[in-house]
C-alpha positions, -999 to 999 in steps of 0.1 A, spaced: 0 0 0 10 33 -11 17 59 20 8 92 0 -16 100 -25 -6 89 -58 -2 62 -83 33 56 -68 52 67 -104 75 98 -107 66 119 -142 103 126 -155 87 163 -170 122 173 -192 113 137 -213 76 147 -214 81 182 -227 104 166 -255 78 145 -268 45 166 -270 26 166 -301 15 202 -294 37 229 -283 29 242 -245 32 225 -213 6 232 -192 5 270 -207 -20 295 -197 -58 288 -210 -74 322 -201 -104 306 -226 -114 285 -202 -116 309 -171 -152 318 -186 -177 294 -173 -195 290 -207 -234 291 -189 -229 327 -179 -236 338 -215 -271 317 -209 -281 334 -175 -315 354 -175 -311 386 -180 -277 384 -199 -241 377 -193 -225 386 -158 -200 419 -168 
């Protein structure tokens, strides 16, 4: 049994980054700080 939280591997992050398909590595995604329902909400979106 584990003692922490985990699935008990270490992410080697340097091998990772040289093997994305996309550029970016956990980069900024300021589109998803919107919640998309507030463009739904009565009475309009929340300014």
């Amino acid at each position: 049994m584990p003692e922490k939280p985990g699935l008990g591997v270490e992410l080697n992050e340097e091998v990772v980054k040289q093997h994305l398909r996309v550029p970016g590595y956990f980069e900024p995604t300021p589109e998803y700080d919107k919640y998309i329902i507030q463009d739904y909400r009565p009475g309009g979106p929340i300014k």
